[in-house]
C-alpha positions in Angstrom: -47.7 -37.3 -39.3 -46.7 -40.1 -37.3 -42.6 -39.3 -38.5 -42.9 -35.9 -37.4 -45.0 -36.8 -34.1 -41.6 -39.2 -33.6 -39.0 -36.7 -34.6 -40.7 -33.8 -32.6 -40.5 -36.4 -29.7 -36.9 -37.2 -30.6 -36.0 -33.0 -30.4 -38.1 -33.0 -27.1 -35.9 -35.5 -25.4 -32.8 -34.7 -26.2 -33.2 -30.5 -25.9 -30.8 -29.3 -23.0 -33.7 -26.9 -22.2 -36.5 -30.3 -21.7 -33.8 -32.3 -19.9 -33.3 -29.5 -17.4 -37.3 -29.0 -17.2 -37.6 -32.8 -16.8 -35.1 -32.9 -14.0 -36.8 -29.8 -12.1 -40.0 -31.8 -12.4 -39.1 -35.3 -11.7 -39.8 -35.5 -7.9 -43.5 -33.7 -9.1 -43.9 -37.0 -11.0 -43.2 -39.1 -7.3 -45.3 -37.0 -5.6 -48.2 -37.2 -8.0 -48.2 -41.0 -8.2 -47.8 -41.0 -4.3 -50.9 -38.9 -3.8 -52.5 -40.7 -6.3 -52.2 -44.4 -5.0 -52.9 -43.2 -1.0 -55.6 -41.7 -2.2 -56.6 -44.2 -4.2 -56.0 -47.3 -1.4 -58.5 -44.6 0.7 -61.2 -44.6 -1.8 -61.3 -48.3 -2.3 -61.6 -49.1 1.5 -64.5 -46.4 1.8 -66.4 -47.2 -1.3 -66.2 -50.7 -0.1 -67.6 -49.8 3.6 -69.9 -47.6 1.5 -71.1 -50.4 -1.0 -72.0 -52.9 2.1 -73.5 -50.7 4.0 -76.1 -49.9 0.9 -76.6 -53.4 0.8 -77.2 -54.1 4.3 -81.1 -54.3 5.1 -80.3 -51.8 8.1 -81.6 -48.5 7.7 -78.6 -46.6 9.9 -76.1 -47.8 7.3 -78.2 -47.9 4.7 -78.7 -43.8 5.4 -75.7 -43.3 6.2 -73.7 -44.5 2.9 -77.0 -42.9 1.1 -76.6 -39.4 2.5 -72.3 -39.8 1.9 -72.7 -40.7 -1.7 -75.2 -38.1 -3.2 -73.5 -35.4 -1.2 -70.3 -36.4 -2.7 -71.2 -37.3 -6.1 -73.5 -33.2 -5.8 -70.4 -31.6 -5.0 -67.5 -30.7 -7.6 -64.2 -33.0 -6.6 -62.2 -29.4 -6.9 -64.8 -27.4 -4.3 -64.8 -31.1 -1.8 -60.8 -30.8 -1.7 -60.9 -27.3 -0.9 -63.6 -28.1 1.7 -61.3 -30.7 3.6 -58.4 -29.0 3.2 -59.3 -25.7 4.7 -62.1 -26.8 7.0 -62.2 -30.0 7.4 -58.5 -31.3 8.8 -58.0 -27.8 10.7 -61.0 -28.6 12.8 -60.2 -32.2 13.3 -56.2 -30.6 13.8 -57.8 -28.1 16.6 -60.1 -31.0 18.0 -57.2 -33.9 18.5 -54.3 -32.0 18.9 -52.8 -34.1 15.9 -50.9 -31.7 13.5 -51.0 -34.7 11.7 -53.9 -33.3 9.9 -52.0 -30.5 8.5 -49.9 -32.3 6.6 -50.6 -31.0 2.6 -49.9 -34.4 1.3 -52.6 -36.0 4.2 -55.1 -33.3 3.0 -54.9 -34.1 -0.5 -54.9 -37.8 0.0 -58.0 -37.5 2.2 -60.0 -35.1 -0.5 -59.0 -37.1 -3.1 -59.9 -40.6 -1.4 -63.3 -39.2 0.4 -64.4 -37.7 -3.1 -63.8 -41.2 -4.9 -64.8 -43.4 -2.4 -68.2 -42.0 -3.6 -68.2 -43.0 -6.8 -66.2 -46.1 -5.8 -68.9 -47.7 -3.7 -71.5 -47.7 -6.7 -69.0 -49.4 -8.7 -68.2 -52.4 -6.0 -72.4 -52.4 -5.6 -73.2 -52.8 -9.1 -70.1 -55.5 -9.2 -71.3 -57.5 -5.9 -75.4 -57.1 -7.2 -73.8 -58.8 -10.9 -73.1 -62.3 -9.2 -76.5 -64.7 -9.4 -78.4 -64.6 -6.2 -78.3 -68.2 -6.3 -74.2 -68.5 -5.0 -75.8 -66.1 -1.5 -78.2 -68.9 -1.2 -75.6 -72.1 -1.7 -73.3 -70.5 0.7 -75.9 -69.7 3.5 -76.8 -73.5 2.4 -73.9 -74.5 3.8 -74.1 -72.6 7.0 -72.1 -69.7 6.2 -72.8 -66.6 8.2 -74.1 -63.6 5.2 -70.4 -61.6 6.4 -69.1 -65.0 5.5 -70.6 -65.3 2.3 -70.3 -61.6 1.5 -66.2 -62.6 1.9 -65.6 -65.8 1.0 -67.6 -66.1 -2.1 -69.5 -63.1 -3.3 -66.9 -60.6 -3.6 -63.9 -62.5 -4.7 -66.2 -63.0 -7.4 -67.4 -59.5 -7.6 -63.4 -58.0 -7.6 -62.9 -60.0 -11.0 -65.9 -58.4 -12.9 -64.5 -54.6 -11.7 -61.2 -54.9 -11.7 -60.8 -52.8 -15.1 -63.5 -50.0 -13.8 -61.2 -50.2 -10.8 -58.4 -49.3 -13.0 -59.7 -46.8 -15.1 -60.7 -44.8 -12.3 -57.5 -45.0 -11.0 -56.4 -43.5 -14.2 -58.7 -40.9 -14.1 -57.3 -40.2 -9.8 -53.5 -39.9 -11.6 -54.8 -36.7 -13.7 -57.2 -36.0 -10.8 -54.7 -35.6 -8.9 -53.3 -32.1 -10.3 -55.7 -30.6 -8.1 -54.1 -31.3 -5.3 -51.9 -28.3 -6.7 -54.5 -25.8 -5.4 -53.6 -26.5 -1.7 -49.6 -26.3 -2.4 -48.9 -29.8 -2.7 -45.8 -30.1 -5.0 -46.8 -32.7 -6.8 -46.2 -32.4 -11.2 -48.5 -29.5 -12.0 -48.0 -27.1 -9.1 -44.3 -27.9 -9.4 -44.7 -27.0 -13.1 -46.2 -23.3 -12.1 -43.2 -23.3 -10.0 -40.8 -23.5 -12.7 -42.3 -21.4 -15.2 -42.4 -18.7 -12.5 -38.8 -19.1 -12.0 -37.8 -19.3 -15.8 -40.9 -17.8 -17.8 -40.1 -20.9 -20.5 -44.3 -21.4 -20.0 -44.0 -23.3 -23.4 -41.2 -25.4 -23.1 -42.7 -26.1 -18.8 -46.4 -27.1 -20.1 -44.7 -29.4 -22.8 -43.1 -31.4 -20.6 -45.3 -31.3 -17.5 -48.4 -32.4 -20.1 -46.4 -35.0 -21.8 -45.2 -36.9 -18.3 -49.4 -36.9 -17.6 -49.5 -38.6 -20.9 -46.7 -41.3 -20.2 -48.3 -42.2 -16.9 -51.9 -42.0 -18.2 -50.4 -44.7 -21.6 -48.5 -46.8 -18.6 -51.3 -47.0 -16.7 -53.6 -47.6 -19.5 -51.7 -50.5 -20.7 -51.9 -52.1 -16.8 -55.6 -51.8 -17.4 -56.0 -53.5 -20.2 -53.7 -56.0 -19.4 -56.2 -56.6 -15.8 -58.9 -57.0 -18.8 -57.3 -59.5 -20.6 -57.0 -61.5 -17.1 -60.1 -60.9 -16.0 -62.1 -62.0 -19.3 -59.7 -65.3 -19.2 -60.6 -65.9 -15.5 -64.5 -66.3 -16.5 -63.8 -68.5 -19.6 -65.6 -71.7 -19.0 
């Protein structure tokens, strides 16, 4: 099985017909990985604000980060992008004056980063609530301000233990991220529809578009377990 799975591999890659479909589809592969990281970098800033503000003992931010994450987390990531991009941004677009907010790729990125930032601030909480109580107390021992704590000590520590949750879900924005196809951003799996309307070659298209999913998914897979390995070192005694 494992010959053939190499030798159908081998035909794949060297077929005039995949080469062209590669080629067609190549810039789709740039534009998903450059949706996917923006959107990404978003969701890791908010579910950080998010994370902190559930820890804080204030009850504005407290409600606040409350009310944002079991909205998003009740709402299909599919229906939120669709929500942003055709509500959302043309409001803000109408209210500013910044067409800006038009953009398809700065639609997707923020749908993308405002649904994960969700499920991004539970993992940085449940990361910053695993380090000991005790390393708050010694740094507010030694007259640290909690901010100063919270920076200094607690979540350099706390970036370590979820650093390969962190990467999985990014993983998991990179297939995500074919949704972004429902709002005409040309990234792999709209540009993929494109082709196959052009050529009708649906088998040959959805062969290649699912395969280069697969190669960044592996890639990326690899980088995750490699940010494992470091991570499990980094708390070896």
């Amino acid at each position: 099985l494992a010959l053939g799975g190499v030798l159908a591999l081998y035909g794949i890659l060297h077929s005039p017909v995949y080469i062209e479909t590669y080629r067609f589809l190549a810039s789709g592969v740039v534009v998903t990985i450059q949706v996917a990281a923006t959107a990404y970098a978003l969701a890791m800033v908010l579910g950080l604000v998010a994370a902190l503000a559930q820890l804080s003992k204030r009850p504005v931010p407290y409600t606040l980060a409350r009310l944002y994450i079991e909205v998003i987390r009740g709402v299909p990531l599919l229906v939120q992008l669709i929500y942003i991009a055709f509500v959302v941004t043309p409001a803000l677009a109408d209210l500013t004056g910044i067409r800006w907010f038009r953009n398809d790729m700065v639609r997707a990125t923020l749908g993308l980063g405002i649904g994960y930032g969700a499920y991004l601030a539970e993992v940085y909480r449940a990361g910053i609530e695993a380090i000991p109580r005790g390393q708050t107390e010694a740094a507010r021992s030694l007259g640290m301000s909690p901010w100063q704590a919270m920076r200094h000590i607690i979540l350099p520590q706390a970036i370590r233990v979820i650093l390969p949750p962190l990467g999985n879900d990014f993983i998991s924005m990179l297939k995500d991220s074919s949704l972004a196809s429902v709002i005409s951003v040309t990234e792999l799996t709209y540009s993929g529809s494109l082709l196959n309307a052009r050529t009708f070659r649906s088998f040959e298209t959805y062969n290649m578009v699912a395969l280069l999913y697969l190669t960044m998914t592996l890639i990326g897979s690899l980088g995750v377990r490699g940010l494992e390995r470091w991570a499990s070192k980094g708390h070896r005694p």
